[in-house]
C-alpha positions as CSV (number, residue, x, y, z in Angstrom):
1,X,77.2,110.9,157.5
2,X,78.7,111.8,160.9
3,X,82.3,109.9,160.7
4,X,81.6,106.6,159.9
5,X,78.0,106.8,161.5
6,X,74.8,107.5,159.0
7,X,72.2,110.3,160.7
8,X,68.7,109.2,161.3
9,X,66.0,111.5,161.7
10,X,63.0,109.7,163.2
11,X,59.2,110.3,162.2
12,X,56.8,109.5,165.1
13,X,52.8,110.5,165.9
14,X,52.5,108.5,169.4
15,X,54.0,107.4,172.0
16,X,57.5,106.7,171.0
17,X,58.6,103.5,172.0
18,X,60.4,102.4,169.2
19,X,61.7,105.9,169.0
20,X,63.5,105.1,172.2
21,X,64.6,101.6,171.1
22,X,66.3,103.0,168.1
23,X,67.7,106.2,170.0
24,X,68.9,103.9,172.9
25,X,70.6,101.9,170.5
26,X,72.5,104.0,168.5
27,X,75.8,103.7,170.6
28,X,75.8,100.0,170.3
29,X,75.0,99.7,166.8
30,X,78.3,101.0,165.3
31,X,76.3,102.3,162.5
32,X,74.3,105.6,162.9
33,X,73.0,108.3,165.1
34,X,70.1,109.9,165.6
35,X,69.7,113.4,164.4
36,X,66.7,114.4,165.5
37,X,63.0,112.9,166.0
38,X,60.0,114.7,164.3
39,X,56.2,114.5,164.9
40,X,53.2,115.6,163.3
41,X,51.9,115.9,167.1
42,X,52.7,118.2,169.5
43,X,51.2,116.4,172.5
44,X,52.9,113.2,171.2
45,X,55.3,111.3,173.9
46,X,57.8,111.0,171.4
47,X,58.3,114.4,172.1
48,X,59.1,113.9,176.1
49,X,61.0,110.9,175.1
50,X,63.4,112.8,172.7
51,X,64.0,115.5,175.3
52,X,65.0,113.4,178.0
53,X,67.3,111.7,175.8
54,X,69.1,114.6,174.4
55,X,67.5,114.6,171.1
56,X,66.6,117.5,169.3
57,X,62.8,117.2,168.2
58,X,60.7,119.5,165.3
59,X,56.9,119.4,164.8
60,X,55.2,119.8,161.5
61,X,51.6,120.2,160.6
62,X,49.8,118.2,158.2
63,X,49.8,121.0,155.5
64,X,53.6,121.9,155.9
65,X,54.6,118.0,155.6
66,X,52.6,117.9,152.0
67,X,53.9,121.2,150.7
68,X,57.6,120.5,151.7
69,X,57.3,123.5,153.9
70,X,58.8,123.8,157.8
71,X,58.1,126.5,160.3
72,X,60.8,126.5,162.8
73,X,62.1,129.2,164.9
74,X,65.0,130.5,162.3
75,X,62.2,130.8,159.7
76,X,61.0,129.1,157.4
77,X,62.3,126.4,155.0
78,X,61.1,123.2,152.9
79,X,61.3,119.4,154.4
80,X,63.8,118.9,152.3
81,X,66.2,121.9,153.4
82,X,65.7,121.0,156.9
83,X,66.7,117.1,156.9
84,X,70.0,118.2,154.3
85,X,70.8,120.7,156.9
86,X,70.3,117.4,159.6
87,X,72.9,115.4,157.7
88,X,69.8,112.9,157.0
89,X,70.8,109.1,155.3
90,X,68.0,107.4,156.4
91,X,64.8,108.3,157.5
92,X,63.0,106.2,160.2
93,X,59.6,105.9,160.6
94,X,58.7,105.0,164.2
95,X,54.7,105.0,164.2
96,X,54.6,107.5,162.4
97,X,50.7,107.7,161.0
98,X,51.0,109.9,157.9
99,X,51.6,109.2,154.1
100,X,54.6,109.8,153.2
101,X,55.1,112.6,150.0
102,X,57.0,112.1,147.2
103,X,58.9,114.4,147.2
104,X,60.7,112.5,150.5
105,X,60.5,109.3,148.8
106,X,62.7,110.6,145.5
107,X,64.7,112.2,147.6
108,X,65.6,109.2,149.7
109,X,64.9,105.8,147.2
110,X,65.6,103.0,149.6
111,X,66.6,104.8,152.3
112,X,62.8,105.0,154.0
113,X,62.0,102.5,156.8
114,X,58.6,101.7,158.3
115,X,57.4,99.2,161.0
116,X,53.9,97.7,161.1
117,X,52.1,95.6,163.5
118,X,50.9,92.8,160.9
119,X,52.2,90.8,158.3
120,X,52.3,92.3,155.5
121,X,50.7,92.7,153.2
122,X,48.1,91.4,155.2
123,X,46.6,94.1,157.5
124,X,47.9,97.3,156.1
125,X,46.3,100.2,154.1
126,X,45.3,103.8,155.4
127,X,43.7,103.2,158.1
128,X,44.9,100.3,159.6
129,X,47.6,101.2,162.7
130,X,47.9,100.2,166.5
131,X,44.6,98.8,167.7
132,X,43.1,98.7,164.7
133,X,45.3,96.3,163.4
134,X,44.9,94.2,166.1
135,X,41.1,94.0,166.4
136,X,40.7,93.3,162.5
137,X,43.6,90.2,163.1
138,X,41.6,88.6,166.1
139,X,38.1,89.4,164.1
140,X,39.1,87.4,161.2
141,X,40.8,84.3,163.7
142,X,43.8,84.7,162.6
143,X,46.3,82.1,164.0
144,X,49.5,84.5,164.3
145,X,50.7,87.7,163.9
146,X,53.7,89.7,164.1
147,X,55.9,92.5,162.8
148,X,56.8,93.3,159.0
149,X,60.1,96.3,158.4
150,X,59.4,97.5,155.0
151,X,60.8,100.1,152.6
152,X,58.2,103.2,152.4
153,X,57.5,104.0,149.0
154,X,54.0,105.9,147.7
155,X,52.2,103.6,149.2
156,X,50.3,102.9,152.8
157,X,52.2,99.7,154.2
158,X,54.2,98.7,151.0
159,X,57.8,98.3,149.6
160,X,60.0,95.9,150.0
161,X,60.1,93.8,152.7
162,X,63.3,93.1,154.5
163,X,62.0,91.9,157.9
164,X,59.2,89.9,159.7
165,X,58.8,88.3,163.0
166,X,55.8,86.3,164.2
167,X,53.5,85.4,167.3
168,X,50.9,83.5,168.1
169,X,47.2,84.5,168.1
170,X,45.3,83.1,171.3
171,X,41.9,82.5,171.1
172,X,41.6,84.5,174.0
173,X,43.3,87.2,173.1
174,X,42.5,90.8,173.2
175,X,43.5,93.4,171.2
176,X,45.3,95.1,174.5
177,X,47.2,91.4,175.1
178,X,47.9,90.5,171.3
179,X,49.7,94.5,171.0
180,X,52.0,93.2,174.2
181,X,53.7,90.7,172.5
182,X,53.8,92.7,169.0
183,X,55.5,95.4,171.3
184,X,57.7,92.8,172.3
185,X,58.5,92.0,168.8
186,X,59.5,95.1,168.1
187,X,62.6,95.6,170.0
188,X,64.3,94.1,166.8
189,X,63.9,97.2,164.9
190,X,66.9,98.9,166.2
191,X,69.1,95.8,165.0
192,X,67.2,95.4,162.0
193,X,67.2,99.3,161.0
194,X,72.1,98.8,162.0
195,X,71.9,95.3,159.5
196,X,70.1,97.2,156.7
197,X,72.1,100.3,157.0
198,X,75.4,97.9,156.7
199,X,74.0,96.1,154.1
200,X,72.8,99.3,152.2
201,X,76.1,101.1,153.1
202,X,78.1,98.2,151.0
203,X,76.2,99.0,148.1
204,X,76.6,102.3,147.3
């Protein structure tokens, strides 16, 4: 913890919108700051977002995120080594498409948040992110959506639930139209993401 702020360190594949939304938030939300951003993608946008802002950003393959392994340019050094050196309390996930490993999860018990484009746990499962989620809502005539914030545990999409937001489903929607107002939805997760931290803070 940096002062009275908790360090986030932000896991992201895509574009990085949420990223953005949490990391333009952190100097109104009186409770964290964000350490870094890392991706599993090196042509992700996240990447471009968390330069422009300042941020110091790390990519990670596949293999080094499931062996708790990190190539960076001091050498190397496990997951684990890197986010301790980071000051890490909470860990963010901001699309970020990959399993999470255990090893992560007891490390930080309670202290892993996700954001998913459906109501859980309707919608969810390995597989089932961004458009995909939206064309399986609107194929089954769903009559509303939304947004569920979760604790990650070992599981794709599950763990406690400690947020939702809904919208309606048209029935002309597209998939393209229905992820416009999930996006729009999502602008709560900085302010969701400051509450729990407050709340979380109070009980340890």
């Amino acid at each position: 913890m940096a002062g009275n702020l908790c360090n986030l360190i932000i896991f992201a594949s895509g574009s990085g919108t949420n990223a953005e939304n949490i990391i333009n938030f952190q100097a109104a939300s009186g409770t964290y700051r964000v350490a870094a951003v890392m991706s599993d993608r090196r042509d992700a946008f996240v990447l471009e977002r968390a330069r422009r802002s300042g941020t110091p950003s790390v990519t990670f393959s596949a293999a080094e995120l499931a062996g708790n392994i990190l190539h960076t340019g001091n050498g190397d050094t496990s997951f684990l080594s890197y986010l301790e050196s980071m000051h890490a309390d909470y860990i963010i996930l901001a699309g970020f498409l990959r399993k999470i490993p255990e090893y992560m999860i007891e490390r930080y018990p309670g202290r892993i948040l996700n954001i998913h484009p459906a109501l859980l746990p309707a919608y969810g499962g390995k597989g089932m992110y961004g458009e995909h989620v939206h064309k399986a809502v609107i194929a089954a005539g769903e009559k509303e959506s939304g947004i569920t914030i979760h604790l990650a545990d070992n599981l794709y999409d599950h763990g406690r639930i400690i947020y939702q937001a809904r919208c309606p489903v048209s029935a002309d929607d597209t998939p393209e139209s229905l992820a416009a107002k999930i996006h729009g939805l999502e602008k709560a997760y900085p302010e969701v993401i400051a509450e729990y931290i407050r709340s979380d803070q109070g009980r340890r």
